[in-house]
Backbone as XML, in Angstrom:
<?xml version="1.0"?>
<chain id="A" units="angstrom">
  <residue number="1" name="UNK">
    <atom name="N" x="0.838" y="-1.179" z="0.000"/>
    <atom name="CA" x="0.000" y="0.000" z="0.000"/>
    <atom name="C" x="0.884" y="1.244" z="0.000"/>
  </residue>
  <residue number="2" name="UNK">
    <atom name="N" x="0.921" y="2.339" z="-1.206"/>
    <atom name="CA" x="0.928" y="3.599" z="-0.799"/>
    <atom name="C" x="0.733" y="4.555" z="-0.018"/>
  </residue>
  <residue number="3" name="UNK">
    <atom name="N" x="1.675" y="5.276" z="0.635"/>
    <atom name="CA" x="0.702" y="6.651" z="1.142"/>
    <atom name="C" x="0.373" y="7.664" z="-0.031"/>
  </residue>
  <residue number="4" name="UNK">
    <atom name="N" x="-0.260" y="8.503" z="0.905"/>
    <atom name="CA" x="-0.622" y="9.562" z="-0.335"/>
    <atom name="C" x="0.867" y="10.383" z="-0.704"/>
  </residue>
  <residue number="5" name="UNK">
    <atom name="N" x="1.086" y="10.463" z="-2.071"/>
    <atom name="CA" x="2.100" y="11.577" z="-1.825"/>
    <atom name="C" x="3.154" y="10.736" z="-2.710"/>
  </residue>
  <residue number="6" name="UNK">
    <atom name="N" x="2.891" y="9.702" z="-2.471"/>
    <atom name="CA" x="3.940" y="8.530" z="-2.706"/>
    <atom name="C" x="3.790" y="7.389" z="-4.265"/>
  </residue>
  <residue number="7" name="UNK">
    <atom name="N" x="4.393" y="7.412" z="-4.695"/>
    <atom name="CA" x="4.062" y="6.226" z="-6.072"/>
    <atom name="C" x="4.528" y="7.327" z="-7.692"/>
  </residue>
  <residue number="8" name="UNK">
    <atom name="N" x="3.584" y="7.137" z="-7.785"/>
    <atom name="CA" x="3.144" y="8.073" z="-9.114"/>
    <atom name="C" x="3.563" y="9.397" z="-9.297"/>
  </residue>
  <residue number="9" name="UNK">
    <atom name="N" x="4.303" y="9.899" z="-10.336"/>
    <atom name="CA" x="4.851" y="11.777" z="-10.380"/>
    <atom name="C" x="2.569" y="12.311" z="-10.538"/>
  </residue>
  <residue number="10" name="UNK">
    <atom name="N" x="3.687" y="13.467" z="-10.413"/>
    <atom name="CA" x="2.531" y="14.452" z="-9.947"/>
    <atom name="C" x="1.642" y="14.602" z="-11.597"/>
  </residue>
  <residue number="11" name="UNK">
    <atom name="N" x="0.549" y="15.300" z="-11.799"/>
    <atom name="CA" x="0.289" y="15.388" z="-13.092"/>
    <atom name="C" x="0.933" y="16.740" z="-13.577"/>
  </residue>
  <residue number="12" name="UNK">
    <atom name="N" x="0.915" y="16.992" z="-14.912"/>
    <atom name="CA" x="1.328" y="18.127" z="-15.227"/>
    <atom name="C" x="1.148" y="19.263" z="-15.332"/>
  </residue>
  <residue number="13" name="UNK">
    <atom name="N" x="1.156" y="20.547" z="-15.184"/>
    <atom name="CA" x="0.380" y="21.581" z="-15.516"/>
    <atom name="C" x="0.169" y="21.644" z="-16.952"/>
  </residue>
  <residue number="14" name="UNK">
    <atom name="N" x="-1.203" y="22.069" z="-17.675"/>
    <atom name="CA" x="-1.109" y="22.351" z="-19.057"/>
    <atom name="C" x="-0.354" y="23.376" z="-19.370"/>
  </residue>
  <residue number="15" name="UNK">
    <atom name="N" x="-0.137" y="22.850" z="-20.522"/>
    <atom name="CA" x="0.900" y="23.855" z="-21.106"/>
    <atom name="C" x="0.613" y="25.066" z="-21.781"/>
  </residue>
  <residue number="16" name="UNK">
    <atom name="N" x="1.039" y="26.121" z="-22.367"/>
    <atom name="CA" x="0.208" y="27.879" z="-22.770"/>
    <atom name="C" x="-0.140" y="27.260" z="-24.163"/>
  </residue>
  <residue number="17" name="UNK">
    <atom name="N" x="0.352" y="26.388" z="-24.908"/>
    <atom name="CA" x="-0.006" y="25.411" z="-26.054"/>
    <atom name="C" x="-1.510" y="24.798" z="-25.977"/>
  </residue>
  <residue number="18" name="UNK">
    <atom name="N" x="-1.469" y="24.294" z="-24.546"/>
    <atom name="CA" x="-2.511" y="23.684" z="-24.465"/>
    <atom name="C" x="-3.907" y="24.568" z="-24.347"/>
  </residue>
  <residue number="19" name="UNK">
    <atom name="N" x="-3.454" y="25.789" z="-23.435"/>
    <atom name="CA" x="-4.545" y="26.936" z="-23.409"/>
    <atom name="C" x="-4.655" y="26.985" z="-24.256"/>
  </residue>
  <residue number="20" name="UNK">
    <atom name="N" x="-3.840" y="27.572" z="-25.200"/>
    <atom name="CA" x="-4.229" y="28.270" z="-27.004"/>
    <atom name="C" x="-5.234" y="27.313" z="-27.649"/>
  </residue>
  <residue number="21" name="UNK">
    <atom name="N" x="-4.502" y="25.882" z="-27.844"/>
    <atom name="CA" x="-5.672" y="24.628" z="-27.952"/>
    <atom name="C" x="-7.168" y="25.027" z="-28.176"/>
  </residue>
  <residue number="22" name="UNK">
    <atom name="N" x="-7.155" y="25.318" z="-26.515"/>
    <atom name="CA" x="-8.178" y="25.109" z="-26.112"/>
    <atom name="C" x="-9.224" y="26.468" z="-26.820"/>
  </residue>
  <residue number="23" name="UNK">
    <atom name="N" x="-8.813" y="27.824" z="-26.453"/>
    <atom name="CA" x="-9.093" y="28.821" z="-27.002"/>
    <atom name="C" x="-9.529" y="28.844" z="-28.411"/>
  </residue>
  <residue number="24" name="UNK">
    <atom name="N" x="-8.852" y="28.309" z="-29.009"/>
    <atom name="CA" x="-9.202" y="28.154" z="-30.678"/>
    <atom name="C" x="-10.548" y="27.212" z="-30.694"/>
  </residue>
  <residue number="25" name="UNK">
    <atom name="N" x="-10.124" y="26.370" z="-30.377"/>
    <atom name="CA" x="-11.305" y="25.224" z="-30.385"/>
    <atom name="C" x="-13.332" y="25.827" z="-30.240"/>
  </residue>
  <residue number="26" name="UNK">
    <atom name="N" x="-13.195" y="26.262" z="-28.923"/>
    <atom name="CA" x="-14.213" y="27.538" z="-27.889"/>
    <atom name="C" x="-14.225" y="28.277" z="-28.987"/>
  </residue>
  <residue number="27" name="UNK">
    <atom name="N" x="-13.215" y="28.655" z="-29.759"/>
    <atom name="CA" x="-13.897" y="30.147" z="-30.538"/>
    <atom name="C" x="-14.551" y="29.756" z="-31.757"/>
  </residue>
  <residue number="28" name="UNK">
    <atom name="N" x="-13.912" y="28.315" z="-32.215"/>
    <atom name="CA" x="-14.763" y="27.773" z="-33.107"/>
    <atom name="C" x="-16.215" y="27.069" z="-33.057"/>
  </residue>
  <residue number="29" name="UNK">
    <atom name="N" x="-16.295" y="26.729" z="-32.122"/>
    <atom name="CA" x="-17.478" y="26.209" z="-31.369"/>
    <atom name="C" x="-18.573" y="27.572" z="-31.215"/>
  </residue>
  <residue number="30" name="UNK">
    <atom name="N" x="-17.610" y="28.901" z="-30.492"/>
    <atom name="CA" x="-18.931" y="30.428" z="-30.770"/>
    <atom name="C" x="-19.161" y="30.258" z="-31.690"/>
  </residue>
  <residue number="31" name="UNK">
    <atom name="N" x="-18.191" y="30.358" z="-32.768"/>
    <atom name="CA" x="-18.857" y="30.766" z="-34.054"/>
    <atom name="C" x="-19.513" y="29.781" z="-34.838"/>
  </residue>
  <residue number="32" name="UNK">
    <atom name="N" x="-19.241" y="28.640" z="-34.159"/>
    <atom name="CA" x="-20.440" y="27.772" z="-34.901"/>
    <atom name="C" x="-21.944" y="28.036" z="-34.482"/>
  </residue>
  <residue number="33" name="UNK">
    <atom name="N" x="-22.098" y="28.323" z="-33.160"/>
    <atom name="CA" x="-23.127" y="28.574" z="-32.655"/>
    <atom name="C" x="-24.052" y="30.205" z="-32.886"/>
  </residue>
  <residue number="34" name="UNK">
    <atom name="N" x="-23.095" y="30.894" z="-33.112"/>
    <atom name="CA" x="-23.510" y="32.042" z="-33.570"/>
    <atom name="C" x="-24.051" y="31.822" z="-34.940"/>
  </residue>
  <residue number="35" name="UNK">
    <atom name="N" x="-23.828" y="31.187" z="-35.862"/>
    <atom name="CA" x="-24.137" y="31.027" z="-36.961"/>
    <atom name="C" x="-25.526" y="30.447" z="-36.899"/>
  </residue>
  <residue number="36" name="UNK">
    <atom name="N" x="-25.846" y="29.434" z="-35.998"/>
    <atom name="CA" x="-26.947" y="28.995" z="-35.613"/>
    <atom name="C" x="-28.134" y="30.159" z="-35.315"/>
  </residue>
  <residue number="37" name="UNK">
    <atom name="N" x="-27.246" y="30.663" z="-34.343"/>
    <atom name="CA" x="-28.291" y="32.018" z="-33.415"/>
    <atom name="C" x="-28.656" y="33.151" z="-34.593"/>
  </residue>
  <residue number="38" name="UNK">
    <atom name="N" x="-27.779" y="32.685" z="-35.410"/>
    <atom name="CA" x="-28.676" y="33.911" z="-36.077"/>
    <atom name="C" x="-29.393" y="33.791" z="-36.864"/>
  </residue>
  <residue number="39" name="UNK">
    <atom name="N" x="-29.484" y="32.356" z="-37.094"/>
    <atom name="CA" x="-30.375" y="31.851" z="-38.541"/>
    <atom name="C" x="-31.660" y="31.215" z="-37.615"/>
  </residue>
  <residue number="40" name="UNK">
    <atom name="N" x="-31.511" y="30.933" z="-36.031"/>
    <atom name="CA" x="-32.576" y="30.425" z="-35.664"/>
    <atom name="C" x="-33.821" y="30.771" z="-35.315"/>
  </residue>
  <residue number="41" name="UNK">
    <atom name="N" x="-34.542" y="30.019" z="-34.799"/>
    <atom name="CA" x="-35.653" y="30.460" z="-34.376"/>
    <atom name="C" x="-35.720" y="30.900" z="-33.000"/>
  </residue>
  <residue number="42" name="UNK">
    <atom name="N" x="-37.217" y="30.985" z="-31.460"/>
    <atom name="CA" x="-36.279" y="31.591" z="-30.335"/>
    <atom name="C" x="-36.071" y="30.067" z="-29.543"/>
  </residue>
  <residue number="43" name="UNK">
    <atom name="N" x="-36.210" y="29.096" z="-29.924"/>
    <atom name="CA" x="-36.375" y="27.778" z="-29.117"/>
    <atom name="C" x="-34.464" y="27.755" z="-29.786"/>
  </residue>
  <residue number="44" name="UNK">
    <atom name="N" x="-34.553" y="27.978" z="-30.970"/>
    <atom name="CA" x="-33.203" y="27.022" z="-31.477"/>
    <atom name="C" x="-31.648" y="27.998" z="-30.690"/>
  </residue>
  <residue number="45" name="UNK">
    <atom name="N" x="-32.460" y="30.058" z="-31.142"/>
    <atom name="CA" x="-31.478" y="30.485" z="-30.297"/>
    <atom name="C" x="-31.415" y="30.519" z="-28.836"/>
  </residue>
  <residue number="46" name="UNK">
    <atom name="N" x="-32.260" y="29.970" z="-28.091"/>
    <atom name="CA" x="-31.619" y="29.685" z="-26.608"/>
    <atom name="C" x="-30.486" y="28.977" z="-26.428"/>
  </residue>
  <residue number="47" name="UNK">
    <atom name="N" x="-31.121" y="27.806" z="-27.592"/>
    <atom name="CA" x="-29.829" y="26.856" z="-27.506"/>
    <atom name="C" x="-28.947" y="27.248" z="-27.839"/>
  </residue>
  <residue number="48" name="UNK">
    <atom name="N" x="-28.473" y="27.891" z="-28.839"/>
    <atom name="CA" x="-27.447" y="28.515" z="-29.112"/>
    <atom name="C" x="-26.550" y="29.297" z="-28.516"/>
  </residue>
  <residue number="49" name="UNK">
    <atom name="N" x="-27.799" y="30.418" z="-27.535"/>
    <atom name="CA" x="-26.774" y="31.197" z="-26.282"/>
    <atom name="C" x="-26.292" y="30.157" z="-25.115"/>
  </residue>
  <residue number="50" name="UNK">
    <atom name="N" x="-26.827" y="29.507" z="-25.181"/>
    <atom name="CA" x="-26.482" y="28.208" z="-24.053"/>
    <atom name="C" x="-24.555" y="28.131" z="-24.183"/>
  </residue>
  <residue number="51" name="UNK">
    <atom name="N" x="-25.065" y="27.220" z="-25.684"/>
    <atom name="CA" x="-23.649" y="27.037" z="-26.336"/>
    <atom name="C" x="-22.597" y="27.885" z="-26.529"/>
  </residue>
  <residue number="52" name="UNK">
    <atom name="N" x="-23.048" y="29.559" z="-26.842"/>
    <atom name="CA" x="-22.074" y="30.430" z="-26.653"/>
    <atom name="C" x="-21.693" y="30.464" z="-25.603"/>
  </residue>
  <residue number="53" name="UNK">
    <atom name="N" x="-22.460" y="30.861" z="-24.376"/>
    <atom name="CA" x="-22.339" y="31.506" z="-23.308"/>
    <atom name="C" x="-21.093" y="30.340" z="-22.894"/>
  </residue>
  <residue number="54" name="UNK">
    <atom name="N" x="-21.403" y="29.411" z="-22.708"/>
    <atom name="CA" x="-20.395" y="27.916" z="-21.763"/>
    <atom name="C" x="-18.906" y="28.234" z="-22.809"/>
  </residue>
  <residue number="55" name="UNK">
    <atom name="N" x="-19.132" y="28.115" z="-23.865"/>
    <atom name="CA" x="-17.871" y="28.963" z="-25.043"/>
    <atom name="C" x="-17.027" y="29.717" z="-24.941"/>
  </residue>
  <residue number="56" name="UNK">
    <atom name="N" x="-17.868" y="31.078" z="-24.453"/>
    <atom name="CA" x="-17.170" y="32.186" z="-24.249"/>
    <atom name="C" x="-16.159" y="32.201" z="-22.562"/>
  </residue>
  <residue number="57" name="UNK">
    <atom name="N" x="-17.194" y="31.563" z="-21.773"/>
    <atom name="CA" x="-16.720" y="31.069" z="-20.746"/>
    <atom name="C" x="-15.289" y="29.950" z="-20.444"/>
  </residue>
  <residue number="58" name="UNK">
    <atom name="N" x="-14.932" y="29.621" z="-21.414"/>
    <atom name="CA" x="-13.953" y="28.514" z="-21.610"/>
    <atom name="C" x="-12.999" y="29.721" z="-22.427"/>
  </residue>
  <residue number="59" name="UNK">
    <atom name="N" x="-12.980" y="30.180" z="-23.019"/>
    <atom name="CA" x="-12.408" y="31.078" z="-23.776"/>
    <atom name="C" x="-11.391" y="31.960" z="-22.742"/>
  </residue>
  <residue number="60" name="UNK">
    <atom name="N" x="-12.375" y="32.695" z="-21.957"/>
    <atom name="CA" x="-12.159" y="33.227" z="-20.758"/>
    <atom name="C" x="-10.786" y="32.761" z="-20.096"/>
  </residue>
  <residue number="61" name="UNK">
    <atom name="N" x="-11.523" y="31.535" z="-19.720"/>
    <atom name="CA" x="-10.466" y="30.481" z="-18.414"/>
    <atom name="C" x="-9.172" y="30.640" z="-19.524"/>
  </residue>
  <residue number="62" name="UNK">
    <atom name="N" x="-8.904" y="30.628" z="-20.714"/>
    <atom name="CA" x="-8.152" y="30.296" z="-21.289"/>
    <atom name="C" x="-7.071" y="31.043" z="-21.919"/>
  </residue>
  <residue number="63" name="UNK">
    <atom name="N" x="-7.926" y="32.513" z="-21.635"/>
    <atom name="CA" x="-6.923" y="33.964" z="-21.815"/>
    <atom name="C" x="-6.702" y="34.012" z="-20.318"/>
  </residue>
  <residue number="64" name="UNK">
    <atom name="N" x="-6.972" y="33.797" z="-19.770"/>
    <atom name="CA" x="-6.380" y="34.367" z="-17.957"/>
    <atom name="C" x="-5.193" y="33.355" z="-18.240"/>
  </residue>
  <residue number="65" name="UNK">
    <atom name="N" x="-4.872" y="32.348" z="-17.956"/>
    <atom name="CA" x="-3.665" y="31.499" z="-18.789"/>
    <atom name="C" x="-2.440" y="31.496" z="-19.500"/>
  </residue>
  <residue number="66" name="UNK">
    <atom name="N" x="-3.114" y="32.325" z="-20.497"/>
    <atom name="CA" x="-1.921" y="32.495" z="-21.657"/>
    <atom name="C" x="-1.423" y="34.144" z="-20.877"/>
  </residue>
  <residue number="67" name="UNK">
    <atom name="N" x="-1.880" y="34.517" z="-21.020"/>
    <atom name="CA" x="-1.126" y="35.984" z="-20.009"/>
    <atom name="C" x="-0.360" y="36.697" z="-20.964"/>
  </residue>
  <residue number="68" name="UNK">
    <atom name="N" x="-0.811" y="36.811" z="-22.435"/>
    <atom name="CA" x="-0.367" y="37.513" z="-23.319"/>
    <atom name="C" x="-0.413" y="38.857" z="-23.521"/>
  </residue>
  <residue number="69" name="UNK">
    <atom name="N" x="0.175" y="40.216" z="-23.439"/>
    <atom name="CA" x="-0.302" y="41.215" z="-23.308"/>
    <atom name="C" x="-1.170" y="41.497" z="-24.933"/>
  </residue>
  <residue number="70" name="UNK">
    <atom name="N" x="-2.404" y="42.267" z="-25.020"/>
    <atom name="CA" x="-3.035" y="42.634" z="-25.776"/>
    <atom name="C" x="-4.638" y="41.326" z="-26.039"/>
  </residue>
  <residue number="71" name="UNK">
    <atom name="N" x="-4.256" y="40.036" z="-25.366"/>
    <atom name="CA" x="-5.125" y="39.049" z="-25.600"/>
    <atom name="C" x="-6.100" y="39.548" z="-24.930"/>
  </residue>
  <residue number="72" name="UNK">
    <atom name="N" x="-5.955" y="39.693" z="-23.490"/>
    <atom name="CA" x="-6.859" y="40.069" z="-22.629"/>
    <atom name="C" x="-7.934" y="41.122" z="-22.583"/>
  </residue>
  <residue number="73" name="UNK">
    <atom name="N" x="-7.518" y="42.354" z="-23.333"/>
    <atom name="CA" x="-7.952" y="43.229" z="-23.841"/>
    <atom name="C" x="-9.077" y="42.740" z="-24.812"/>
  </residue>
  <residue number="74" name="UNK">
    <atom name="N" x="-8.869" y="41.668" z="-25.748"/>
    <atom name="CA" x="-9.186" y="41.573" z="-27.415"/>
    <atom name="C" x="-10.128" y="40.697" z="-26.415"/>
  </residue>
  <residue number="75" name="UNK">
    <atom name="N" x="-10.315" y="40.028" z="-25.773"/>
    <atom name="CA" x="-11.305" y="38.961" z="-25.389"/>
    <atom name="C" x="-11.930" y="39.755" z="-24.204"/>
  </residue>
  <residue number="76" name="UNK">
    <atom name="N" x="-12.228" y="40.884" z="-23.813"/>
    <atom name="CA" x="-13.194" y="41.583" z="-23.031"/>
    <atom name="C" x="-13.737" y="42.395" z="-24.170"/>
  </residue>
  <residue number="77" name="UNK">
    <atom name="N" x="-13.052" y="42.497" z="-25.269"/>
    <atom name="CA" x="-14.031" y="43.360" z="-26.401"/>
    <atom name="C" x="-14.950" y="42.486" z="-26.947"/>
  </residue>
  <residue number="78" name="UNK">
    <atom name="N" x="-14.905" y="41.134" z="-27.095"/>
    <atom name="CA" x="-15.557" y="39.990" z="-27.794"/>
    <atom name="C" x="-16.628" y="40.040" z="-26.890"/>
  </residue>
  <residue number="79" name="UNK">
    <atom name="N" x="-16.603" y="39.809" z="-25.343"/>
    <atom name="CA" x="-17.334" y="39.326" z="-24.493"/>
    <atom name="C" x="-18.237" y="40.729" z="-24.526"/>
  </residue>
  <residue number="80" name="UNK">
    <atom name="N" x="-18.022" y="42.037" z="-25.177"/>
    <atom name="CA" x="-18.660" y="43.547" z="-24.541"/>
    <atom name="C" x="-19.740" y="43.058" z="-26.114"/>
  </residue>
  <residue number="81" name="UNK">
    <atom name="N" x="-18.748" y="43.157" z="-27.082"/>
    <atom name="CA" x="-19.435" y="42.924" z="-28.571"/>
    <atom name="C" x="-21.095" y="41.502" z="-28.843"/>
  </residue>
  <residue number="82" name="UNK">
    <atom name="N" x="-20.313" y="40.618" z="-27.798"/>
    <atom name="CA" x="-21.245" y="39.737" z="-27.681"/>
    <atom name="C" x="-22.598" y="40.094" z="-27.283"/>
  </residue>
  <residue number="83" name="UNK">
    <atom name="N" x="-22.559" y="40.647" z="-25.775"/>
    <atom name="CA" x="-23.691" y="41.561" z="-24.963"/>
    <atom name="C" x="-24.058" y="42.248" z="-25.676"/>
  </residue>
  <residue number="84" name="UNK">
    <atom name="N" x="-23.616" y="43.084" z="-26.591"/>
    <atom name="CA" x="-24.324" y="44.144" z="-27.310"/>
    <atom name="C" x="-25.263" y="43.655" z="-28.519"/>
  </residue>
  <residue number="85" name="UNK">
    <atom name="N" x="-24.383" y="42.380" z="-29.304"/>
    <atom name="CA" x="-25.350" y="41.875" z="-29.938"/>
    <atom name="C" x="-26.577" y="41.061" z="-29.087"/>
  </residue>
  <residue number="86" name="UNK">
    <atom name="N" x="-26.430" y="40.550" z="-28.423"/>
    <atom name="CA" x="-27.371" y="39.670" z="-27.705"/>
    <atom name="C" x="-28.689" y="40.405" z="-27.729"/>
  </residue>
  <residue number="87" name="UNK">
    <atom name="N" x="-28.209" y="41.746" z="-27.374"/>
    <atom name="CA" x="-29.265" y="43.106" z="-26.827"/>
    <atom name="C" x="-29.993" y="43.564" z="-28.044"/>
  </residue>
  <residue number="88" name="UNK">
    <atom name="N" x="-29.592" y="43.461" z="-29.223"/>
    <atom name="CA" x="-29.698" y="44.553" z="-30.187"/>
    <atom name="C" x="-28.477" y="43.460" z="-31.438"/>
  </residue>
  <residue number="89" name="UNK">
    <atom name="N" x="-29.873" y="42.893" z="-32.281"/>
    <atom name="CA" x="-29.451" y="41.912" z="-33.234"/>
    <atom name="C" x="-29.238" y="42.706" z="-34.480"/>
  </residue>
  <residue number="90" name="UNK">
    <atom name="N" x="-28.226" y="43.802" z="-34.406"/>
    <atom name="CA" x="-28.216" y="44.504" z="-35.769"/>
    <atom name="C" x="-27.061" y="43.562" z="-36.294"/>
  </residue>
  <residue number="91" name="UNK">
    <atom name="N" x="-26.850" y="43.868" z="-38.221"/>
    <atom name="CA" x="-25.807" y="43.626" z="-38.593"/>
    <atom name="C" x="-24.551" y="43.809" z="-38.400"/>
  </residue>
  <residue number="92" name="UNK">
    <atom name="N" x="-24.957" y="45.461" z="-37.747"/>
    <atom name="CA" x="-23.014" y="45.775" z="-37.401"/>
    <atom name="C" x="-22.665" y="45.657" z="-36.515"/>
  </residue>
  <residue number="93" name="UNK">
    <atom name="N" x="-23.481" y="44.885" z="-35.046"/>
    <atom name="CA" x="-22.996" y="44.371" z="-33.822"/>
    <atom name="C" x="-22.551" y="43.289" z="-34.311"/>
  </residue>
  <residue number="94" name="UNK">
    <atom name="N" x="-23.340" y="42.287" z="-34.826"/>
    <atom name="CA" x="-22.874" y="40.754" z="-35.380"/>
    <atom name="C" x="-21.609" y="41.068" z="-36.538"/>
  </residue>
  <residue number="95" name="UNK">
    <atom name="N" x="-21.646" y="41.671" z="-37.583"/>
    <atom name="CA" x="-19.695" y="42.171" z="-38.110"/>
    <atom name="C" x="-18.863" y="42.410" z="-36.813"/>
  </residue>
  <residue number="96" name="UNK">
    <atom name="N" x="-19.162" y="43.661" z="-36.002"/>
    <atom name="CA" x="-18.717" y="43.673" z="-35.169"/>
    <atom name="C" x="-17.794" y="42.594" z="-34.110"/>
  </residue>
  <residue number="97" name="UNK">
    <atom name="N" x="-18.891" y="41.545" z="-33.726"/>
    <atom name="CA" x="-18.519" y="40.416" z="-33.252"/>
    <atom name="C" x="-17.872" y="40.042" z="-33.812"/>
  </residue>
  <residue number="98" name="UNK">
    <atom name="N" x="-17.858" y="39.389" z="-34.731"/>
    <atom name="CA" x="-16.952" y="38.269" z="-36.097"/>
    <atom name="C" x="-15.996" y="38.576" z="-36.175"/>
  </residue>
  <residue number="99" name="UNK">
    <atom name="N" x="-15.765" y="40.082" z="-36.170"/>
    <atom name="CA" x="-14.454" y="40.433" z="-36.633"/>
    <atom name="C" x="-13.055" y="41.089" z="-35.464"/>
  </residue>
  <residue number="100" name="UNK">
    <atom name="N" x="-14.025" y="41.189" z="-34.154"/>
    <atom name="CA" x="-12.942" y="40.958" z="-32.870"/>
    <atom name="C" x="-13.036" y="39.738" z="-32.534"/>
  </residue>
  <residue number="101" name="UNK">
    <atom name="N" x="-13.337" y="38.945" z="-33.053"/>
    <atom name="CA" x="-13.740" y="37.220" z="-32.745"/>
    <atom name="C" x="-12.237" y="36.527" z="-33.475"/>
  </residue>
  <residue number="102" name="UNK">
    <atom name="N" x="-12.554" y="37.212" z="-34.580"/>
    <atom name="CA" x="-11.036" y="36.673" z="-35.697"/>
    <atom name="C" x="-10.000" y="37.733" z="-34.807"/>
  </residue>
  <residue number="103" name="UNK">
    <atom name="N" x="-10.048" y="38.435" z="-34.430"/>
    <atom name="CA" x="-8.689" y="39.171" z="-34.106"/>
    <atom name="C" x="-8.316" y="38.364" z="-32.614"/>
  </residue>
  <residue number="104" name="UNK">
    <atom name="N" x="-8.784" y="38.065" z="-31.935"/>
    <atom name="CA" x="-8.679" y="37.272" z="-30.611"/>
    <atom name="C" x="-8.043" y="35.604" z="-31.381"/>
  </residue>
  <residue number="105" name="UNK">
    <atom name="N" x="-8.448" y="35.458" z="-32.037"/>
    <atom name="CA" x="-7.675" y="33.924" z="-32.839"/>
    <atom name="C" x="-7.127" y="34.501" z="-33.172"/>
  </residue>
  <residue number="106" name="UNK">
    <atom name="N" x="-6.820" y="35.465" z="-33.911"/>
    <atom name="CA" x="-5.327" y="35.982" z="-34.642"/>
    <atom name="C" x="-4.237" y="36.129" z="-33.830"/>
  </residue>
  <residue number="107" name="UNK">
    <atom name="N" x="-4.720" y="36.848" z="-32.440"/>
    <atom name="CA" x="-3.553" y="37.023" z="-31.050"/>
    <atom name="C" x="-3.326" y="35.690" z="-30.903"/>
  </residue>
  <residue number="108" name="UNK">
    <atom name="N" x="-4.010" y="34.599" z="-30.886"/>
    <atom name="CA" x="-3.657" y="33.534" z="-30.247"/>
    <atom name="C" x="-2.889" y="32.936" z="-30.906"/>
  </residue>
  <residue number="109" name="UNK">
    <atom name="N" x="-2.963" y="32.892" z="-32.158"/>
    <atom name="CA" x="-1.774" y="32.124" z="-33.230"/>
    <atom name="C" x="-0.479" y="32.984" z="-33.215"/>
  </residue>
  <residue number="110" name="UNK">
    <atom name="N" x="-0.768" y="34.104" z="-32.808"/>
    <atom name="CA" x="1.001" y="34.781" z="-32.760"/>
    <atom name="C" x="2.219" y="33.943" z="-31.488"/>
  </residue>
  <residue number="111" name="UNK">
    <atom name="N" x="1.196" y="33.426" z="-30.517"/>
    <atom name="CA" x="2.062" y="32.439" z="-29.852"/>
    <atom name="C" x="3.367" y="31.804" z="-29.815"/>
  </residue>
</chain>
């Protein structure tokens, strides 16, 4: 028998690779879902904010992480751009979105 503490190395911390990963993934997943939300109906876009919202939320966890200067910034404009569309479904909130959406993946690939 083991004690605790004892046997096995420790697990690893993820790596800022692995954040980025993850980040890309979440942003592809918004924008899949956004694509939904905007073509849906209001049953289909709940679901959809569901899916953003848990998205954007992972996104989040995932810029506090990488600790890149300028990321952090670009992903509180996404999250402001988001709210605003949510509020007020014009076209140039949703451009709006899309296109600090791509600039937040763009920071992340400079990695």
């Amino acid at each position: 028998m083991t004690k605790v503490g004892e046997g096995k190395e420790l697990p690893e911390q993820p790596s800022i690779q692995a954040y980025q990963e993850q980040l890309d993934t979440n942003a592809i997943k918004f924008m899949n879902a956004l694509d939904g939300y905007k073509d849906g109906d209001s049953e289909e876009k709940t679901h959809f904010k569901g899916v953003m919202d848990q998205a954007l939320g992972m996104i989040r966890s995932a810029v506090q992480e990488i600790k890149r200067p300028g990321i952090t910034k670009q992903e509180s404009l996404v999250e402001t751009d988001y709210n605003a569309y949510i509020k007020n479904e014009s076209s140039q909130n949703l451009s709006k979105l899309e296109e600090d959406l791509s600039t937040l993946r763009d920071y992340n690939k400079l990695g």
